[in-house]
N, C-alpha and C positions, 0 to 999 in steps of 0.2 A: 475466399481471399479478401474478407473487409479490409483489413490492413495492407494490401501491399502496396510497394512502395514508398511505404510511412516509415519514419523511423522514431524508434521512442527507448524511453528509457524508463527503466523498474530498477528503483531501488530496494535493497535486502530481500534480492532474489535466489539465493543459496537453497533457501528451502521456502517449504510451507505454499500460503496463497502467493509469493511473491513468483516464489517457482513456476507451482501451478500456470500462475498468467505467462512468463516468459514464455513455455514449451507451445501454450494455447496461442499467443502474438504470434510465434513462428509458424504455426497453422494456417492463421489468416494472413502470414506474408510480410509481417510487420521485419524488418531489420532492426536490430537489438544492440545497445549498450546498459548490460546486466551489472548491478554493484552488491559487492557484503563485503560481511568480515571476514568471512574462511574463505579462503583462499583454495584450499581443495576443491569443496563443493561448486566455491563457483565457474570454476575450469571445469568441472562434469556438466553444469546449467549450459555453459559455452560450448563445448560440445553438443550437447543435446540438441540444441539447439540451430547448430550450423549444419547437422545432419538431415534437421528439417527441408534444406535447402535454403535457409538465408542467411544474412551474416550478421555474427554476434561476436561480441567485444564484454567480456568480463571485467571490470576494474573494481582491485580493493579499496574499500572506503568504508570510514565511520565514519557515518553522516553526521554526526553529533558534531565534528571539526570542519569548520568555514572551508579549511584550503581543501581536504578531499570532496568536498562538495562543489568547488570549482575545478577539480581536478576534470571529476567525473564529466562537468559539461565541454571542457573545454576538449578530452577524448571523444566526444562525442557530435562535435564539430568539424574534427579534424581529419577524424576518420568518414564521417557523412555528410558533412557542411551545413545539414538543417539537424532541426527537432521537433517531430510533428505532436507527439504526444507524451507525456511525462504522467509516471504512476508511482505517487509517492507512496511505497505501504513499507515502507523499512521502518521498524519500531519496538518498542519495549513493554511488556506488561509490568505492570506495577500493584501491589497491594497495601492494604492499609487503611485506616481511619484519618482523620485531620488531625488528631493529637498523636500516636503512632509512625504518623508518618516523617523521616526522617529529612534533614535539609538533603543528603545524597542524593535519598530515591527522589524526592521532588524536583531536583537541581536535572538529576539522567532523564525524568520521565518527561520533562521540560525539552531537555537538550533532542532528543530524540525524537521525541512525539508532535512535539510542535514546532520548534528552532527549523527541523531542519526541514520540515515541510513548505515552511515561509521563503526558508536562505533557498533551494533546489526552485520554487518556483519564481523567485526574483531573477535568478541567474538566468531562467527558459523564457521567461516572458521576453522581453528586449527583442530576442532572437524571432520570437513567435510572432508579433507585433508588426515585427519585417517582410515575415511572411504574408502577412495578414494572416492568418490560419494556425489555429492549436488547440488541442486540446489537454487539460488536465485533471487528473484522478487521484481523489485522496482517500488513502485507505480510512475511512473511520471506522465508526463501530455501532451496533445499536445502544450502545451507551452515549451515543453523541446525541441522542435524542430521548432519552431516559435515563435514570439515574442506577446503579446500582450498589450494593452494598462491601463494603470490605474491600473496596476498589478505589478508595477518592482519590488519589494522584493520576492513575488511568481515565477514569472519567472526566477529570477535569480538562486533561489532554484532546479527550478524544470530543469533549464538548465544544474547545478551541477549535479544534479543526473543523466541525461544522460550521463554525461560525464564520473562520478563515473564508472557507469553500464560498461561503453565501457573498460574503465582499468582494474577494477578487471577481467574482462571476459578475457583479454587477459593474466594478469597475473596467473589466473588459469585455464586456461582451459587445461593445461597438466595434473592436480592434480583430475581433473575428476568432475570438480566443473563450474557448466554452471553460469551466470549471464545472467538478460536479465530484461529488463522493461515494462511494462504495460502504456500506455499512452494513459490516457482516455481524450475524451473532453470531454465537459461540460457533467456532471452526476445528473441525483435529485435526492437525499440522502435528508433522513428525516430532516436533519438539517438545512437545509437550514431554513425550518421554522421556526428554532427558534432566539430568540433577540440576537444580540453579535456575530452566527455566520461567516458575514462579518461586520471586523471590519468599523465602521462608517455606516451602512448600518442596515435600517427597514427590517425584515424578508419579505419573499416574501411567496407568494402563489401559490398553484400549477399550477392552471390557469395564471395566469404573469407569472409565467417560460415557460410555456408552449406554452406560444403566442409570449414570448420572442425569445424563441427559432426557431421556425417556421422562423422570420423574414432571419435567416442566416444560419443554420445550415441545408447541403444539404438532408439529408433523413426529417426533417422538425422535428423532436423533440429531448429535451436530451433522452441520455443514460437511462440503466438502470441499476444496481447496477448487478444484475445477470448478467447483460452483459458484464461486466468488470469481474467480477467473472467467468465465463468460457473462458476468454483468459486466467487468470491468473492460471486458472489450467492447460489450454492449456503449456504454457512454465513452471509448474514445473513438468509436467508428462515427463513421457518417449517417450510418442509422439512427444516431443522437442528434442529429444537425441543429435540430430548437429545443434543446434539453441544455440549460444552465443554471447553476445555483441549486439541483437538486441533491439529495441526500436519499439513492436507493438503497430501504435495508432490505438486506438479503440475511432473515433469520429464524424460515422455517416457523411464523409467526409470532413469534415472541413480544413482540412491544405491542402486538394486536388484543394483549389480554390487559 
């Protein structure tokens, strides 16, 4: 029960690592205001979740617009009164080159990957501040510290947010308020399956991710969504207490080569 007691908040928790972490927060006790876009899913996450025995509060939001992202903190005061910990990993994959890439994807991969990392942790800070105590967790990537290919509007995203992570950490880390990043390599999340999750790209299959990944990736498979979910509780427990401004990747070795 590292978490109990604490209340926090994971955005684009519907599926995937966002999920993963919720169900895992409700393990160790954490109380929960979960956000996405579907609506379905996240009333199964809030279920799931309050069966654990704690209490969770689903709200729709696309963090990419300012007011659902004050919507979200302001449900989550109302109903808790604090915010102990914030896990920003709601966000978009993006593909492309620098001359391919179009203003759209760059303007969404923007709005999503970094806008709304900055807007969600300016609205918790204030509150965090008062507490004296907080933590915050940014989903990045092992692309936030390595480049890779066929990906520039994603990388450059997920380079932002490292960098984000490094400032605010140093800006508050007297206020009692840690920052720190999660940075997974490649992960199978349910979505991958499906049509449209990479833009210009056929869904893939577990077996082709599977055999894809064996080719490069040194422990020989992806991730897995828990697995990114227990670093992620890792730096916002107390077992993090003098950990800020880092950038844990969790990528089955991959930027180790």
């Amino acid at each position: 029960m590292r978490l109990q007691n604490k209340i926090a908040i994971i955005t684009g928790a519907t599926s995937g690592i966002g999920k993963a972490t919720a169900l895992r927060f409700a393990d160790e006790g954490a109380d929960l205001v979960v956000t996405g876009r579907r609506s379905t899913l996240g009333k199964t996450v809030e279920a799931e979740c309050r069966d654990k025995g704690v209490r969770c509060v689903f709200v729709e939001a696309d963090h990419s617009k300012a007011e659902d992202c004050q919507r979200v903190v302001d449900v989550a005061l109302k109903e808790f009164g604090c915010i102990d910990i914030l896990f920003n990993n709601a966000g978009i994959v993006t593909k492309g080159t620098a001359e391919t890439t179009s203003e759209e994807t760059w303007q969404a991969t923007i709005n999503i990957n970094v806008t709304a990392v900055w807007r969600m942790s300016k609205l918790v800070i204030p509150h965090m501040k008062q507490q004296g105590r907080g933590a915050i967790v940014n989903n990045g990537s092992d692309w936030s510290v390595v480049a890779g290919k066929d990906a520039f509007p994603y990388v450059m995203s997920k380079g932002a947010v490292g960098m984000m992570t490094k400032a605010m950490a140093l800006d508050y880390a007297r206020d009692g308020i840690r920052v720190n990043a999660v940075c997974p390599g490649d992960t199978f999340v349910d979505r991958w399956m499906e049509k449209g999750y990479f833009e210009g790209s056929d869904p893939v299959t577990l077996e082709e991710a599977m055999k894809e990944s064996s080719d490069y990736i040194p422990m020989g498979r992806f991730g897995k969504p828990e697995e990114i979910a227990n670093a992620v509780i890792f730096l916002a427990s107390d077992e993090a207490s003098f950990i800020t401004g880092h950038l844990l990747l969790v990528d089955g070795g991959n930027t180790a080569q």
